[in-house]
Backbone as a chain_set.jsonl record, in Angstrom:
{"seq": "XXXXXXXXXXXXXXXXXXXXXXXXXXXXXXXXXXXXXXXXXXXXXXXXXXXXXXXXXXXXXXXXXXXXXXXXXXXXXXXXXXXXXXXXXXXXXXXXXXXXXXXXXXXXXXXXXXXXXXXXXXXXXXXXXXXXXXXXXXXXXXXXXXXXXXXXXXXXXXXXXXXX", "coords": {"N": [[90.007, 125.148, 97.581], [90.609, 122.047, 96.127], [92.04, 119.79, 93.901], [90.618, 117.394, 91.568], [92.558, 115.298, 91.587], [93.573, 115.525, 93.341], [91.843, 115.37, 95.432], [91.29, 112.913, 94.968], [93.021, 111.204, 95.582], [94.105, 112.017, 98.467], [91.722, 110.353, 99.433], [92.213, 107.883, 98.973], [94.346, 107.757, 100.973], [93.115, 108.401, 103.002], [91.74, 105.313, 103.483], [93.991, 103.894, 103.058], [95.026, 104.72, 105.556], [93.115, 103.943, 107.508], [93.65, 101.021, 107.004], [95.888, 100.496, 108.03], [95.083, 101.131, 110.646], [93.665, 98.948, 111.623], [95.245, 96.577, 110.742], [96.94, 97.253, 112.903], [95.335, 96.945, 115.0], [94.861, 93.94, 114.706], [97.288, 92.997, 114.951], [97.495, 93.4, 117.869], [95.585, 92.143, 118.937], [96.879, 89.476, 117.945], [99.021, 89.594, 119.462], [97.941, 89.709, 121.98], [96.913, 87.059, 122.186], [99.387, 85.318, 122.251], [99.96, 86.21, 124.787], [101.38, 88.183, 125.452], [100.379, 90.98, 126.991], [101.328, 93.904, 127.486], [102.484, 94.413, 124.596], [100.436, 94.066, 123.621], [99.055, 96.348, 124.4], [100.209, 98.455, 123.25], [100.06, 97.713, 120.717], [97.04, 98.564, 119.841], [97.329, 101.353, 120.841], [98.618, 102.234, 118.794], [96.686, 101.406, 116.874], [94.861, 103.401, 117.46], [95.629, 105.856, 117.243], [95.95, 105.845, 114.543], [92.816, 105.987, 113.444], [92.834, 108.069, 114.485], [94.488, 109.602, 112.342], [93.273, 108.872, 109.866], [90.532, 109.901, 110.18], [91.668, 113.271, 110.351], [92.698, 113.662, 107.778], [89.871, 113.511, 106.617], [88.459, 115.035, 107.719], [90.116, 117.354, 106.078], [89.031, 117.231, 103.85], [86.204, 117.668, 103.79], [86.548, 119.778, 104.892], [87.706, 121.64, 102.601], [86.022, 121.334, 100.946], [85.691, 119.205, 99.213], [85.169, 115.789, 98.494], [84.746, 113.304, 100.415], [85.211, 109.559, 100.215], [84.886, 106.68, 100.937], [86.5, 103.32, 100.936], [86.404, 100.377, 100.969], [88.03, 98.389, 103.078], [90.957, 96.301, 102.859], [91.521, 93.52, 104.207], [93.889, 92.286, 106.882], [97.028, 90.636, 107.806], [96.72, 88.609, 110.516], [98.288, 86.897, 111.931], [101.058, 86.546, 113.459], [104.646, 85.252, 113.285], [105.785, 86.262, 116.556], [107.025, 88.778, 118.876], [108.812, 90.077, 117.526], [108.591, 89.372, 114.928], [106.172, 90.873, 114.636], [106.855, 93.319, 115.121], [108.397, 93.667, 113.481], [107.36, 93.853, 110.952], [105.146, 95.976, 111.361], [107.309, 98.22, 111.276], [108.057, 98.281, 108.493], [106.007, 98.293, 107.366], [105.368, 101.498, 107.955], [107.189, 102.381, 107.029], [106.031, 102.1, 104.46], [103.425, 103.741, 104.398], [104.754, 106.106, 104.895], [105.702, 106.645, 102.327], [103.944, 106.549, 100.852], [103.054, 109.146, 101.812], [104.701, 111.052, 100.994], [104.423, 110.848, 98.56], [101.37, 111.903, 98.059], [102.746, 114.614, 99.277], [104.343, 115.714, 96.643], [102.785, 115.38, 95.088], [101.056, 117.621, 95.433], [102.841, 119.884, 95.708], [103.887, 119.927, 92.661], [101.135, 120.224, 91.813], [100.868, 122.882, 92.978], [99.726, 123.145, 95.109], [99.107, 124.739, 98.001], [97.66, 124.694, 100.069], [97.545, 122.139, 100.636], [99.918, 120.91, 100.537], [100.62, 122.266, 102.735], [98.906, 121.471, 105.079], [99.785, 118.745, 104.949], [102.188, 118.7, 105.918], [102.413, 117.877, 108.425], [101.75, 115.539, 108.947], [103.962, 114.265, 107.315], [105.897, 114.727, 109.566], [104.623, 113.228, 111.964], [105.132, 110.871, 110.481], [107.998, 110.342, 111.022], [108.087, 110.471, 113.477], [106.657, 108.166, 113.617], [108.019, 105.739, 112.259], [110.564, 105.812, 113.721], [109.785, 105.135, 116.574], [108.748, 102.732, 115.746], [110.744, 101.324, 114.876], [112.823, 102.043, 117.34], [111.435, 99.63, 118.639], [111.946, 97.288, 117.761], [114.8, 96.975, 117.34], [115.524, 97.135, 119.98], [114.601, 94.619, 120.879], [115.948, 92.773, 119.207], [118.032, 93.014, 120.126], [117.9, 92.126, 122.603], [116.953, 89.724, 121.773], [116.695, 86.07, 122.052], [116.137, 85.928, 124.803], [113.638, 85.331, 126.942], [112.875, 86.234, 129.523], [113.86, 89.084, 128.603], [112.122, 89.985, 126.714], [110.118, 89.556, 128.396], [110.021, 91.979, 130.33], [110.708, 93.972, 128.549], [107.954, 93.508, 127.627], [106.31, 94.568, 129.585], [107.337, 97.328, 130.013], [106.026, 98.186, 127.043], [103.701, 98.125, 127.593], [102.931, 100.732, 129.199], [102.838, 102.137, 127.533], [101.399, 105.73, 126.712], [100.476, 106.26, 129.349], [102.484, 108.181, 130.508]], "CA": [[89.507, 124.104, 96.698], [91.774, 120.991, 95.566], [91.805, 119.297, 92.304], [89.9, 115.794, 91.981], [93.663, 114.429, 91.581], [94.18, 115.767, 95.083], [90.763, 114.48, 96.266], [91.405, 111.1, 94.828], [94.826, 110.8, 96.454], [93.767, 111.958, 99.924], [90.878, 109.618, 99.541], [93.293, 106.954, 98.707], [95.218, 107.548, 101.97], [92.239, 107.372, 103.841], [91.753, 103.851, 103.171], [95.927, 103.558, 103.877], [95.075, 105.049, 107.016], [92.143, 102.618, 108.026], [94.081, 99.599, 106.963], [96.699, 100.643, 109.306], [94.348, 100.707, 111.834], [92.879, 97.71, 110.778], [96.246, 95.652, 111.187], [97.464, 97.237, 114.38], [94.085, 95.689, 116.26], [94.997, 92.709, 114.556], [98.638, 92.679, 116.102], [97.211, 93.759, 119.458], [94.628, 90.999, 119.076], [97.94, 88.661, 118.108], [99.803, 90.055, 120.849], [97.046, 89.242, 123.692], [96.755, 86.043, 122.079], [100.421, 84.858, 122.703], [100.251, 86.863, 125.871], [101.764, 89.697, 125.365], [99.349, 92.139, 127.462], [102.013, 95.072, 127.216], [102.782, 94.434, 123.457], [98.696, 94.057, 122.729], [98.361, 98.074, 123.895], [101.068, 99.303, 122.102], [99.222, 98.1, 119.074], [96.255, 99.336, 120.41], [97.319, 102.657, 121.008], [98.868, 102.616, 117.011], [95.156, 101.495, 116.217], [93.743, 105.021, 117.486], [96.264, 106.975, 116.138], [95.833, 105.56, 112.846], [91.929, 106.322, 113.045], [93.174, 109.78, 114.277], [95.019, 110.304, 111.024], [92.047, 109.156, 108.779], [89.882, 111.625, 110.647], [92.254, 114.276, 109.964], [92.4, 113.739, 106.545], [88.398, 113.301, 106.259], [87.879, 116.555, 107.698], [90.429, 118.331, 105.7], [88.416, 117.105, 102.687], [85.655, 118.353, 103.874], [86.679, 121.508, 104.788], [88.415, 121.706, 101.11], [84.626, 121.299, 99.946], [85.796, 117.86, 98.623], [83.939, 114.187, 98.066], [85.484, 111.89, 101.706], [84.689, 108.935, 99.56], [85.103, 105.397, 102.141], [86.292, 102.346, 100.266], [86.81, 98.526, 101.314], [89.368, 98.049, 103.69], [91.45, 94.858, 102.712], [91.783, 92.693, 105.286], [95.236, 92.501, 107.087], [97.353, 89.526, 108.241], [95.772, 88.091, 111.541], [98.898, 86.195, 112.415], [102.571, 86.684, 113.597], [105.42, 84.46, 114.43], [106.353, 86.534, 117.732], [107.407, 89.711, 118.888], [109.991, 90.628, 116.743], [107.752, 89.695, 113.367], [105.181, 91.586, 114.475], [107.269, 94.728, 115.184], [108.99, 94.5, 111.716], [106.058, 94.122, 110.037], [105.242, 97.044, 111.351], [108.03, 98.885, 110.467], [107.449, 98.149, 107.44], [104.114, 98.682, 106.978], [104.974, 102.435, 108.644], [107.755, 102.926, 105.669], [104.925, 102.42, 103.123], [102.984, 104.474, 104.502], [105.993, 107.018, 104.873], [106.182, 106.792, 101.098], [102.549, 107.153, 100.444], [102.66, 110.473, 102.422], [105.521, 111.74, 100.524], [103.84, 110.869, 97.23], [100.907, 113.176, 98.143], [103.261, 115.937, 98.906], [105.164, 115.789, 95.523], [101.385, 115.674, 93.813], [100.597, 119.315, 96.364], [104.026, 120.488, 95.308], [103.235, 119.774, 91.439], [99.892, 121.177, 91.452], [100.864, 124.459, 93.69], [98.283, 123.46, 95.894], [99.964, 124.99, 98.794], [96.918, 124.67, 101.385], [97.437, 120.542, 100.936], [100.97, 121.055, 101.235], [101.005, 122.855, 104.559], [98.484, 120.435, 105.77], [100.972, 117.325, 104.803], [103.753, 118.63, 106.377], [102.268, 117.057, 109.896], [102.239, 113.858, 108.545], [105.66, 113.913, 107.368], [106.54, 114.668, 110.567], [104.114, 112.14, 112.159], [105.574, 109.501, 110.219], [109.452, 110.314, 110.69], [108.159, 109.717, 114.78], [105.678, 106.551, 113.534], [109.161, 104.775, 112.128], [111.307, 105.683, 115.16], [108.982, 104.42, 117.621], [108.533, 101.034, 115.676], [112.377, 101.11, 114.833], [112.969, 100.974, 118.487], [111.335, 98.549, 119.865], [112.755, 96.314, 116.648], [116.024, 97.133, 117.793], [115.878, 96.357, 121.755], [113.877, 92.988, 120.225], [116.822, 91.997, 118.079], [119.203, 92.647, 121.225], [117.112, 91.043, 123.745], [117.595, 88.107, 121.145], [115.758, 85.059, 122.614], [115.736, 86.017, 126.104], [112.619, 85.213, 127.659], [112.292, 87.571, 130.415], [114.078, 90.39, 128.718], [111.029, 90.158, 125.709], [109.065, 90.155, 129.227], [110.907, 93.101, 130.703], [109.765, 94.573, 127.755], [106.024, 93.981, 127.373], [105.664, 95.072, 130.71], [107.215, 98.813, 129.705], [105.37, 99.065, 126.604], [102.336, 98.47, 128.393], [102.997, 101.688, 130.131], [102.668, 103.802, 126.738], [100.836, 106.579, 126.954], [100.725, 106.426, 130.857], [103.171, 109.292, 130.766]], "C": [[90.691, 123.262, 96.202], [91.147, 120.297, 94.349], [90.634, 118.124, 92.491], [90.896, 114.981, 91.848], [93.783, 114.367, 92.853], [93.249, 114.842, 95.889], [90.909, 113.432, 96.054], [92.574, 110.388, 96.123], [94.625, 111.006, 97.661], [92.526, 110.945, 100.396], [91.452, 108.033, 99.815], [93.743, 106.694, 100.273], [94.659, 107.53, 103.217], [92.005, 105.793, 104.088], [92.949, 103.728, 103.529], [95.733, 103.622, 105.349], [94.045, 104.098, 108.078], [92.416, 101.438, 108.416], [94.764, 99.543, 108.138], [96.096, 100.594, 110.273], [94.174, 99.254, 112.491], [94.622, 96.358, 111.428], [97.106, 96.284, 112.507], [96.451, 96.914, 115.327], [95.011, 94.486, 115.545], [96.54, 92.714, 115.343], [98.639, 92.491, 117.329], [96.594, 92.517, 119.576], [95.59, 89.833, 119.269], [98.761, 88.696, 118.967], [99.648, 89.605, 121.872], [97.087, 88.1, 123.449], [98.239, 85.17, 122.13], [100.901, 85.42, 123.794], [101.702, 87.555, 126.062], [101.043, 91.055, 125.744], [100.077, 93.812, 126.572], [102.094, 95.394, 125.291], [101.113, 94.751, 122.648], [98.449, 95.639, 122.986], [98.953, 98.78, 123.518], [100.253, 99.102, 121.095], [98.011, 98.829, 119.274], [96.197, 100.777, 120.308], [97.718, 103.087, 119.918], [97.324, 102.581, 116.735], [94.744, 103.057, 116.241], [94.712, 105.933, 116.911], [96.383, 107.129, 114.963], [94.379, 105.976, 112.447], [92.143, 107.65, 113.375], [93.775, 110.243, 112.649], [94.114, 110.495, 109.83], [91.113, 110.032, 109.049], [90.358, 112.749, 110.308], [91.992, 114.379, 108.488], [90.613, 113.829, 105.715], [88.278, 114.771, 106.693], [88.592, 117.502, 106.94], [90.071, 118.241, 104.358], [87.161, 117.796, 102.523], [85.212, 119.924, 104.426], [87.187, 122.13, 103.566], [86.707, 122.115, 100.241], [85.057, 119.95, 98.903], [85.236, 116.969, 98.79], [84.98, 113.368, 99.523], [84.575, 110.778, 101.153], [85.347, 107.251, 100.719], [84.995, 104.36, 100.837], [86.343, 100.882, 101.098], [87.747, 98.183, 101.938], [89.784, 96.486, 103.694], [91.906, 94.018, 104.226], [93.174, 92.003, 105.856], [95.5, 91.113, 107.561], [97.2, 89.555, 109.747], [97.072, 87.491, 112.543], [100.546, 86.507, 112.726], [103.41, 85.685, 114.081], [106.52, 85.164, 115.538], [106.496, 88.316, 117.439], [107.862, 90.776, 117.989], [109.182, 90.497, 114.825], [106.892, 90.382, 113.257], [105.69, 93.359, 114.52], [107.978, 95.387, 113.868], [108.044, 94.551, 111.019], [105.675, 95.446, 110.05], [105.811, 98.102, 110.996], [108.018, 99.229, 109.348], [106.475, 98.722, 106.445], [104.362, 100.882, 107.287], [106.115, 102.879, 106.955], [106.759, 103.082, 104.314], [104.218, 103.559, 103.041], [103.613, 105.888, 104.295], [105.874, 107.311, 102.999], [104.919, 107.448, 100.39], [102.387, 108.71, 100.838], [103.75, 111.372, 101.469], [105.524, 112.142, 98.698], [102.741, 112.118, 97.323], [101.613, 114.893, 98.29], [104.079, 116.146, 98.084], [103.858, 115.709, 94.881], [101.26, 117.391, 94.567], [101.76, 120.238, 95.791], [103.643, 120.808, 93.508], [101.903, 120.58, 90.738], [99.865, 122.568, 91.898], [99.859, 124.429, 94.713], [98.917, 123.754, 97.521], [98.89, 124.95, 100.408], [97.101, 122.801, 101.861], [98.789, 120.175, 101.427], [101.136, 121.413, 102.866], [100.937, 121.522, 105.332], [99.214, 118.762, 105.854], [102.027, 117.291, 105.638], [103.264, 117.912, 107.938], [101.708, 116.196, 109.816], [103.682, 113.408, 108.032], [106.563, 114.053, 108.6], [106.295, 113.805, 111.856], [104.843, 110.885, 111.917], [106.942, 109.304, 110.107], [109.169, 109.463, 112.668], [107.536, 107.912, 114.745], [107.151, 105.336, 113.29], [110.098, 104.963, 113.185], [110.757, 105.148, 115.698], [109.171, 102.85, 117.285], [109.952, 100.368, 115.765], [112.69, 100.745, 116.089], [113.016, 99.995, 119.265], [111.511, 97.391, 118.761], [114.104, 96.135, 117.197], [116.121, 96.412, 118.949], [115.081, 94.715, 121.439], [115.497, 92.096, 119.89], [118.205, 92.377, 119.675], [118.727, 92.046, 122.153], [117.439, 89.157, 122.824], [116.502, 86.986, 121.982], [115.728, 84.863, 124.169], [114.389, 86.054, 126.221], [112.193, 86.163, 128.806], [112.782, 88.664, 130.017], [112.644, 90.83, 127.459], [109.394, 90.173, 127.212], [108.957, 91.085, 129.968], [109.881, 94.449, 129.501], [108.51, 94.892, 127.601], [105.393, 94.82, 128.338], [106.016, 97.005, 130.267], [106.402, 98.954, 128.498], [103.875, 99.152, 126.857], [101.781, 99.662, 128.843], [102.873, 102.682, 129.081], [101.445, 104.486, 126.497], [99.981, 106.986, 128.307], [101.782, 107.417, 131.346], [102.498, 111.03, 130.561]], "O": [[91.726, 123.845, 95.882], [89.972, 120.308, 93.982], [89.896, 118.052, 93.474], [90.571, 113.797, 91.926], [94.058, 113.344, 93.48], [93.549, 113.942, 96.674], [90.669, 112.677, 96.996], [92.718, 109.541, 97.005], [94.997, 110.025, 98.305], [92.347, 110.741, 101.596], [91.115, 107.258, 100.71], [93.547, 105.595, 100.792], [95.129, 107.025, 104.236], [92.236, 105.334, 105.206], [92.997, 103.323, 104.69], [96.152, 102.815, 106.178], [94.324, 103.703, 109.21], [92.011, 100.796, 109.384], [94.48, 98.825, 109.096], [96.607, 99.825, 111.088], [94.504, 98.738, 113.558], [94.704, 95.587, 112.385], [97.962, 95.559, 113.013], [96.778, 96.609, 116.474], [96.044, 94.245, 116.168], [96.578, 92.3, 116.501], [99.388, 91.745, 117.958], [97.102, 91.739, 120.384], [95.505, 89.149, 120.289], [99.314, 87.639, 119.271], [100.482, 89.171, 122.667], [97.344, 87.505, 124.496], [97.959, 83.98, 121.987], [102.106, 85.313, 124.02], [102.726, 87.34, 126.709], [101.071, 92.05, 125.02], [99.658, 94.495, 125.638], [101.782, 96.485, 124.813], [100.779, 95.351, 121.627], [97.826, 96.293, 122.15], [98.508, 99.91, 123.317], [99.7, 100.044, 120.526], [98.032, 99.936, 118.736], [95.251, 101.385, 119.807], [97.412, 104.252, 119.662], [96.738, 103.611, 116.403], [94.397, 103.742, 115.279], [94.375, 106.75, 116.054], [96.767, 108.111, 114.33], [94.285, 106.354, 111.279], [91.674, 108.489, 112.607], [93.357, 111.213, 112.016], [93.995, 111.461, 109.075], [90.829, 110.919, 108.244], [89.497, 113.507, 109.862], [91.126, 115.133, 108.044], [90.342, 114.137, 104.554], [87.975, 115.619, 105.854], [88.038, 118.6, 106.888], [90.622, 119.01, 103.57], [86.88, 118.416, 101.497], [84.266, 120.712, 104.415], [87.049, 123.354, 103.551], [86.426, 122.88, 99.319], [84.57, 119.923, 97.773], [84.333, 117.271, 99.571], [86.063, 112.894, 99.179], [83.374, 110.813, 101.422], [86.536, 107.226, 101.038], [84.09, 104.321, 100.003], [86.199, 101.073, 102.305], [88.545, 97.508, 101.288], [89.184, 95.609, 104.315], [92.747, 94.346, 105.063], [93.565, 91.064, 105.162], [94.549, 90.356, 107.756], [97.578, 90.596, 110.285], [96.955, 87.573, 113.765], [101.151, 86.728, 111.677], [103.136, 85.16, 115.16], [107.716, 84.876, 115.561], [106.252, 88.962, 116.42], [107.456, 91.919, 117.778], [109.264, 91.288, 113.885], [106.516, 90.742, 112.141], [105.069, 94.328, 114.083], [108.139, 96.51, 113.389], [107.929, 95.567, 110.334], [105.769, 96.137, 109.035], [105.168, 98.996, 110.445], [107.971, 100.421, 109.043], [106.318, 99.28, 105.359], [103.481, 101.584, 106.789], [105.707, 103.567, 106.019], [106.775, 103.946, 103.437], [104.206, 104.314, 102.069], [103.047, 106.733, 103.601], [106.037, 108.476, 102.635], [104.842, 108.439, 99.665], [101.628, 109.429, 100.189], [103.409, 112.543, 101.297], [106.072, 112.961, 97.961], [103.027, 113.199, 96.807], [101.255, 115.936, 97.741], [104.931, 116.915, 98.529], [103.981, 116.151, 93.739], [101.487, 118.308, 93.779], [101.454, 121.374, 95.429], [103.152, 121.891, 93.187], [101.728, 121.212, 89.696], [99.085, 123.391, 91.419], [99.243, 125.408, 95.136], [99.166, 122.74, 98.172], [99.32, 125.137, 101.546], [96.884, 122.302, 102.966], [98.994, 119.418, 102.376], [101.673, 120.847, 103.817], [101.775, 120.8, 105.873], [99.074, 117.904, 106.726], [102.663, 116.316, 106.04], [104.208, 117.351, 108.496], [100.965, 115.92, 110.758], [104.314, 112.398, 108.338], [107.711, 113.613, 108.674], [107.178, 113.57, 112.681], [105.137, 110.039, 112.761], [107.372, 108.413, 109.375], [109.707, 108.44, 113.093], [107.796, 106.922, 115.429], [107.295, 104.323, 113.974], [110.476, 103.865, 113.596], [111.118, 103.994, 115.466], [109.553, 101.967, 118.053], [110.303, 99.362, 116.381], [112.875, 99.557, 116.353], [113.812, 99.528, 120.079], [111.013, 96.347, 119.181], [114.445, 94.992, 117.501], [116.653, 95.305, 119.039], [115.37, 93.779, 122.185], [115.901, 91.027, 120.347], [119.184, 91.654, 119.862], [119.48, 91.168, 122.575], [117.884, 88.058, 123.154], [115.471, 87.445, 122.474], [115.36, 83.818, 124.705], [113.845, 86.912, 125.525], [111.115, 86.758, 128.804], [112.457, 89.61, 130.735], [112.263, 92.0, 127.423], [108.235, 90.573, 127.095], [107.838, 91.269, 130.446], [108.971, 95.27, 129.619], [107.975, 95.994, 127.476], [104.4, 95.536, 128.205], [105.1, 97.825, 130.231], [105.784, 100.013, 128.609], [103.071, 99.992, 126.453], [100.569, 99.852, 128.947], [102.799, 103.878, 129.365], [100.468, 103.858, 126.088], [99.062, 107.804, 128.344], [101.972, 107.493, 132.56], [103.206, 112.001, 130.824]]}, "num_chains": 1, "name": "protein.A"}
């Protein structure tokens, strides 16, 4: 059983976890739409892993015997200027999240609730790979620099993720 602080707060990060969804279609969508095939299923493939995470968290509410309460997902920015804004954004966006996850396990820690704890720790470790990943391809962005075929070099490998 978890508190109703706990349930609020994992409820909370449902909705975090949605949004995220929520704005990695929209990147993908921005992606395909400045043709970027490769770059549109990278976001893509963030989209489902982001409704994987809110799933996770929904069922471990209701295996808790807790309220999975669904709120309003705010509506994300639609638009990028290129590659490289859309991948920091991301970044970004993956540090928040990073912070949000680290807030819940300093409330699990606090309360002793050591079954919410456990369950956290594979999201903290989730989201140490979620900021590498984006970090990367920020990085080879910002050295590719305004090359034109090496930002197409690119799309074409991350096209290829999760083809391994």
């Amino acid at each position: 059983m978890i508190s109703k602080k706990m349930e609020s707060a994992l409820n909370a990060q449902i909705n975090k976890e949605l949004y995220s969804a929520y704005l990695y279609l929209a990147m993908s969508a921005d992606s395909a739409d400045k043709g970027f095939p490769g770059m549109s299923h990278w976001f893509k493939k963030q989209y489902h892993e982001e409704l994987e995470h809110a799933e996770k968290i929904f069922d471990y509410l209701i295996q808790q015997n807790a309220r999975a309460s669904l709120e309003a997902i705010e509506k994300p920015t639609a638009s990028f200027n290129g590659p490289l804004d859309s991948f920091e954004n991301a970044l970004k966006h993956e540090k928040l999240v990073t912070a949000s996850i680290y807030a819940l396990v300093d409330l699990a820690q606090a309360e002793k609730d050591h079954a919410s704890h456990s369950f956290l720790q594979w999201f903290v470790d989730e989201q140490v790979e979620e900021e590498a990943n984006a970090l990367d391809v920020v990085t080879k962005l910002k050295m590719i620099g305004d090359g034109n075929s090496g930002v197409v070099y690119l799309d074409g490998k991350l096209g290829k993720r999760g083809d391994d």
